[in-house]
C-alpha positions as CSV (number, residue, x, y, z in Angstrom):
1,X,46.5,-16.9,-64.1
2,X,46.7,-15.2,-60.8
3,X,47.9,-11.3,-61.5
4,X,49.7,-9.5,-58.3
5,X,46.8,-6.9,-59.4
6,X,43.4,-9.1,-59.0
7,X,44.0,-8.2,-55.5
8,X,42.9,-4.5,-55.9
9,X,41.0,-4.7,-59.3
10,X,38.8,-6.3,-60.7
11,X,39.7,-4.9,-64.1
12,X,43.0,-3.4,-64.8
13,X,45.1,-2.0,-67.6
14,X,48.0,-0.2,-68.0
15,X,49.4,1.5,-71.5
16,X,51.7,3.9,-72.5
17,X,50.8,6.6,-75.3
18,X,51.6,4.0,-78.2
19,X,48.6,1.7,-77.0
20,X,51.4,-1.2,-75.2
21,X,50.6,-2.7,-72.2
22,X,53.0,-1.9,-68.9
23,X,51.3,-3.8,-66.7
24,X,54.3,-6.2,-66.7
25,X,56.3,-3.4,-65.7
26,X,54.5,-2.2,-62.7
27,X,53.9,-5.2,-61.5
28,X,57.8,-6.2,-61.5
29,X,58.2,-3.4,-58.9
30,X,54.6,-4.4,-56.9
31,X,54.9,-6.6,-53.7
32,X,52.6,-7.5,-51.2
33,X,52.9,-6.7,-47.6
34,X,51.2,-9.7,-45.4
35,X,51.1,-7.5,-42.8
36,X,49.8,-4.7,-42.6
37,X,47.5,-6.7,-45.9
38,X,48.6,-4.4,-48.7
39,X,50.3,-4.1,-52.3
40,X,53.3,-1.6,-52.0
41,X,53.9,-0.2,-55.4
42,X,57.8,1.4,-55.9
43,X,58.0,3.8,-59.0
44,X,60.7,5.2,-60.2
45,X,60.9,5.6,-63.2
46,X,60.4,8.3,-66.5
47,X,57.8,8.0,-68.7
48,X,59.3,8.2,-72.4
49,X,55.3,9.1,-73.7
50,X,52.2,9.6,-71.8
51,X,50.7,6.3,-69.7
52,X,47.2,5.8,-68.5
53,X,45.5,3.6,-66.5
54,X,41.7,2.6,-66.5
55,X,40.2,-0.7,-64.6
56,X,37.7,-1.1,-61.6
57,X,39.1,-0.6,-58.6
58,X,37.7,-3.2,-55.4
59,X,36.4,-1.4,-52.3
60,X,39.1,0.1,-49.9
61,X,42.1,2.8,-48.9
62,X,44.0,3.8,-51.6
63,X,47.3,6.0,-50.9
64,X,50.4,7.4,-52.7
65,X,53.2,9.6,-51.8
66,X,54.4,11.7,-54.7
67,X,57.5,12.4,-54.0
68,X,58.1,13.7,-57.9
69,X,56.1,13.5,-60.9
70,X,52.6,15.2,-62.0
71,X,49.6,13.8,-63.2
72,X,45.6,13.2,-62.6
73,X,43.0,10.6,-62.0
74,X,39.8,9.1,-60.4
75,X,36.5,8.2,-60.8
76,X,35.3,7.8,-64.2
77,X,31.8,9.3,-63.1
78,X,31.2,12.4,-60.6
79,X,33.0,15.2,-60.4
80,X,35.4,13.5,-57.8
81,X,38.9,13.9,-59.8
82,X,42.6,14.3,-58.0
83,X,45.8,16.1,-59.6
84,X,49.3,15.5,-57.9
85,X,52.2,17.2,-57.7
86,X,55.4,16.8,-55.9
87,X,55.5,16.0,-52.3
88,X,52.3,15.6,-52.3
89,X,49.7,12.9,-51.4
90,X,47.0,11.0,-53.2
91,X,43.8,9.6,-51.1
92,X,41.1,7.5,-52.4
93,X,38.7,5.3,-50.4
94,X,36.1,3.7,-52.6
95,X,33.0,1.7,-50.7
96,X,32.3,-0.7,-53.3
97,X,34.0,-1.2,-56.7
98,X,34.5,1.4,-59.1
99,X,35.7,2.4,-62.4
100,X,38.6,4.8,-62.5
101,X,40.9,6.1,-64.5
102,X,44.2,8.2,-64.3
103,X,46.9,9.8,-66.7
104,X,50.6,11.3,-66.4
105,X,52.5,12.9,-69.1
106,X,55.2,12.2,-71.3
107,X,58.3,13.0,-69.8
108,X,57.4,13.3,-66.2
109,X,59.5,11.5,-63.9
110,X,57.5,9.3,-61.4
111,X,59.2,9.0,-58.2
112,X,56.4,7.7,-55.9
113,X,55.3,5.2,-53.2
114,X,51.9,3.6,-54.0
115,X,49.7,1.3,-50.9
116,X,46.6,-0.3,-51.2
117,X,44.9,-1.6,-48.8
118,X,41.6,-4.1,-49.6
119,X,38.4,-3.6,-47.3
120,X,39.1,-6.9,-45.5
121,X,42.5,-4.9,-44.6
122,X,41.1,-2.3,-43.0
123,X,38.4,-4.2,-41.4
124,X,41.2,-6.4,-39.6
125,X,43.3,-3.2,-38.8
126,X,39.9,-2.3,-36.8
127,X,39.9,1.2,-38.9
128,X,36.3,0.6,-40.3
129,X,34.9,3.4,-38.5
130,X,37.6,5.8,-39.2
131,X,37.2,4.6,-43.6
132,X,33.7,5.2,-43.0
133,X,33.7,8.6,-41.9
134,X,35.5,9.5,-44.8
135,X,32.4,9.5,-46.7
136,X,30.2,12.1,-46.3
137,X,26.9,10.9,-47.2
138,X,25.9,7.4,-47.0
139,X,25.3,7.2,-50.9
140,X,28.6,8.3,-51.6
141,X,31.0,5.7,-53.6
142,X,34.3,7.2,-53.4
143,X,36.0,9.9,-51.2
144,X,39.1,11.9,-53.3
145,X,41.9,13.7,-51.5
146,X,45.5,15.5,-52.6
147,X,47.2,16.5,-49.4
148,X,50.3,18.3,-49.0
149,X,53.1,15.4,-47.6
150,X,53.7,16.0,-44.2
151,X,58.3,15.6,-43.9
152,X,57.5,12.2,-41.6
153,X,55.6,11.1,-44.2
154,X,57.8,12.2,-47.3
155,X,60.9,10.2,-45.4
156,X,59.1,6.8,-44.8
157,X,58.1,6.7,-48.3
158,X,61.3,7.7,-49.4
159,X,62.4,4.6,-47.2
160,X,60.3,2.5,-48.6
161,X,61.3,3.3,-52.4
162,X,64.7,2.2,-51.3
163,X,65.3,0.9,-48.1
164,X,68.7,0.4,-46.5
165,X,67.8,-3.1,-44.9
166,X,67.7,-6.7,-46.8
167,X,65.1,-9.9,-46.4
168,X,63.3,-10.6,-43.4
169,X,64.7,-7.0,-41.9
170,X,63.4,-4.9,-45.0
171,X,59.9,-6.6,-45.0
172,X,59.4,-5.7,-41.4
173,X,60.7,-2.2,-42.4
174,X,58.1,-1.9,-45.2
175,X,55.2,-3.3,-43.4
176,X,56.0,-0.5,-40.3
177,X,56.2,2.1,-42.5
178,X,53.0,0.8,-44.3
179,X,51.3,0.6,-41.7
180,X,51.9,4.2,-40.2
181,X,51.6,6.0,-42.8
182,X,48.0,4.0,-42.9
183,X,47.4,5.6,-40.0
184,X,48.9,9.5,-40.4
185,X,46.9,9.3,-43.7
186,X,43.7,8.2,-42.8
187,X,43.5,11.0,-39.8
188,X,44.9,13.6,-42.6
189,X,42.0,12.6,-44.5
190,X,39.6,12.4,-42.0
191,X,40.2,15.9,-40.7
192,X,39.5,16.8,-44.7
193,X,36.4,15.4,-44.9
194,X,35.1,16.7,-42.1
195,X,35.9,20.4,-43.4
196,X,34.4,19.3,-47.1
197,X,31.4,17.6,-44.9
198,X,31.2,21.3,-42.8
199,X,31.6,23.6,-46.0
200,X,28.5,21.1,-47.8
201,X,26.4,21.4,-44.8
202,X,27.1,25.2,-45.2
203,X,26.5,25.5,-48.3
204,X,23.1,23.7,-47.9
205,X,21.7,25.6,-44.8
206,X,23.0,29.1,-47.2
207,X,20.8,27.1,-50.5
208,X,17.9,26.8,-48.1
209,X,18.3,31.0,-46.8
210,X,18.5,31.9,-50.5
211,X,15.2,29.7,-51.2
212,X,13.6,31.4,-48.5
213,X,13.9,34.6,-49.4
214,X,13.2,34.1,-52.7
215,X,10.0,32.4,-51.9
216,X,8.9,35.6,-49.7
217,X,11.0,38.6,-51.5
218,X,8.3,41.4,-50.0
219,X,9.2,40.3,-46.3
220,X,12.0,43.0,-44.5
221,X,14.6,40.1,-43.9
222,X,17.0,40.7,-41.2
223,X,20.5,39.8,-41.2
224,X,20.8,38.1,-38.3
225,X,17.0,36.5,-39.1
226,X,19.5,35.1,-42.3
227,X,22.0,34.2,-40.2
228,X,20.2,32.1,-37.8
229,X,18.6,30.3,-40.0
230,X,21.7,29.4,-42.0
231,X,23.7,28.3,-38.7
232,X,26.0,31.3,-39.2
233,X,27.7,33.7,-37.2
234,X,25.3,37.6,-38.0
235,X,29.0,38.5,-38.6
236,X,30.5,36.4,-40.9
237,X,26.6,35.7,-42.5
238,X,27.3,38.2,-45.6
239,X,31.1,37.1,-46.4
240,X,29.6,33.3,-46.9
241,X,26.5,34.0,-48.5
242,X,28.5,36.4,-51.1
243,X,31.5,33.6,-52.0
244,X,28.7,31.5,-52.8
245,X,26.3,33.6,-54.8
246,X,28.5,36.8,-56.0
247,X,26.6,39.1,-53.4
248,X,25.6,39.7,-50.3
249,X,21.5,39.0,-48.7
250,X,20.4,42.4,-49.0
251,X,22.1,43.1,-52.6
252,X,20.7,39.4,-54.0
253,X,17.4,40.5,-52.2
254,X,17.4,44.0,-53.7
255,X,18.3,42.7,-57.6
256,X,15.3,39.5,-57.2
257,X,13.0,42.7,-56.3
258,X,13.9,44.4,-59.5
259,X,13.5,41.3,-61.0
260,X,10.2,40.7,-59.8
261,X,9.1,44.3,-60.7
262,X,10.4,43.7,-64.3
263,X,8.7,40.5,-65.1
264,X,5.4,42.3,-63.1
265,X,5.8,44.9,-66.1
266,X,6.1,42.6,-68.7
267,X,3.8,40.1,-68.0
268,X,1.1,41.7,-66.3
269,X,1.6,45.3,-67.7
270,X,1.7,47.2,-64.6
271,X,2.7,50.6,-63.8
272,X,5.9,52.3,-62.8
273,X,4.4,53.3,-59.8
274,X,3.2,50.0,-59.0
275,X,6.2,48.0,-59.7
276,X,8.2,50.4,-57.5
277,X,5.9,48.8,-54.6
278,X,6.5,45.8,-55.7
279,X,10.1,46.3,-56.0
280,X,9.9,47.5,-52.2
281,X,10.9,51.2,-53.0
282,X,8.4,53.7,-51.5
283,X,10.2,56.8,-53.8
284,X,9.2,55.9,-57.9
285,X,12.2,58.1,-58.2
286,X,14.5,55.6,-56.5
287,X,13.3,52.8,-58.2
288,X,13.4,53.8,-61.7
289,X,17.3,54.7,-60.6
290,X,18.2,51.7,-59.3
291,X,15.9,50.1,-62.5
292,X,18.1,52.1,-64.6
293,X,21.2,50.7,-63.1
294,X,20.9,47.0,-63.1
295,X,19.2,46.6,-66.5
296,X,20.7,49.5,-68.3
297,X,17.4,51.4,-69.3
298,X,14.6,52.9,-67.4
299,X,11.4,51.0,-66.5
300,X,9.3,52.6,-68.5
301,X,11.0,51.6,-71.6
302,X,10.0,48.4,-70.4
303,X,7.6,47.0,-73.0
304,X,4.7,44.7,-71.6
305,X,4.5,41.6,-73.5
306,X,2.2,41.4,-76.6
307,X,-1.5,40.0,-75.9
């Protein structure tokens, strides 16, 4: 038998905290749109106990407006999860079929506008380009977004949940409202993804900067040297590289230096004197300070390892 639901998954279920199936539920309040080509889901409704939902969703768009209620979900693999909240939004574009999964607790009240649109959908729409860009990397199954509802958006879904028109009027009011807040979410979420797609690329070039100095700790780095070669501003170089590895170039460079002189003392069993060079300090003194400060005891109680 045909299930509403086959049209979006290609597995699907639906239980409440006592192990029963409400798919029978949901799908009493699920309807398809012909045009724009997507199931509209109405919930409204409180959940007596906790419900979950796990099945393999089929390759497209995936939107809700929360207007109330809380709850999580996503991807069964990656670190790609979403939590909602109210008046909030839920995004998912999957590329090709995944498993997901998602959970809301007992005694939340779900108040919420659910559209799905298949691949085909958004192929005929002629947004292909726009769901593509939504994906980062080329590899990448499945984008995940929670956006803060925008008050255009919040009143067409709230429209939507109950609508003031009947027949032929209400399923042209459904399919209008659909179909624009397609179109206000999918730019919301592609102005997302390219800011996640910037902050990866930054964090990459910064990965690269740390690798190179690590690679060549004895060389006198310059900031804006750094800077440059992460695709930074010599300004804003430091504030970046310290959010992403607790401190700034010089202060990372200055502890792999002590680093490097410890294990030289260790391993190889080399003077103060000489680890200081290595160390880049040209005053012993200062070294076995700054030694003394970042491991707690001076170098020379540093014992060389056992032969």
């Amino acid at each position: 038998m045909t299930h509403i639901y086959h049209r979006i998954f290609d597995q699907f279920r639906i239980f409440d905290s006592a192990n029963a199936s409400r798919i029978d539920d949901f799908a009493f309040a699920a309807r398809w749109l012909e045009s724009p080509g997507c199931l509209f889901q109405r919930n409204d409704f409180v959940l007596d106990g906790g419900l979950r939902t796990e099945g393999v969703i089929k390759a497209g768009l995936f939107v809700t407006v929360v207007l109330k209620g809380a709850g999580q979900g996503g991807p069964r693999r990656g670190a790609k999860r979403f939590r909602y909240s109210e008046n909030s939004i839920v995004v998912m574009a999957l590329r090709k079929s995944v498993a997901c999964e998602g959970e809301a607790p007992g005694g939340t009240h779900m108040f919420a506008a659910g559209l799905a649109f298949p691949e085909a959908s958004i192929e005929r729409l002629g947004l292909r380009q726009e769901f593509l860009g939504l994906f980062s990397q080329d590899g990448d199954e499945a984008f995940v977004a929670t956006l803060k509802a925008p008050p255009r958006i919040v009143a067409m879904a709230t429209e939507m949940l109950y609508p003031t028109l009947e027949g032929r009027a209400e399923e042209l009011l459904l399919s209008a409202h659909a179909t624009e807040i397609l179109a206000r979410v999918i730019s919301l979420a592609g102005d997302r993804a390219q800011i996640e797609a910037s902050v990866d690329h930054r964090h990459r070039r910064l990965l690269a900067v740390r690798d190179a100095i690590d690679a060549d700790l004895r060389r006198h780095w310059k900031i804006s040297e750094l800077a440059r070669q992460a695709g930074i501003s010599r300004r804003s170089f430091n504030t970046h590289f310290r959010r992403v590895f607790g401190a700034g170039a010089f202060e990372y460079l200055r502890r792999r230096r002590l680093e490097l002189a410890r294990e030289a003392i260790v391993e190889q069993g080399i003077s103060v004197n000489e680890a200081a060079y290595i160390a880049g300090y040209g005053n012993p003194a200062n070294f076995a300070t700054a030694f003394r400060r970042h491991f707690g005891y001076a170098p020379s109680k540093t014992r060389p390892a056992a032969s």
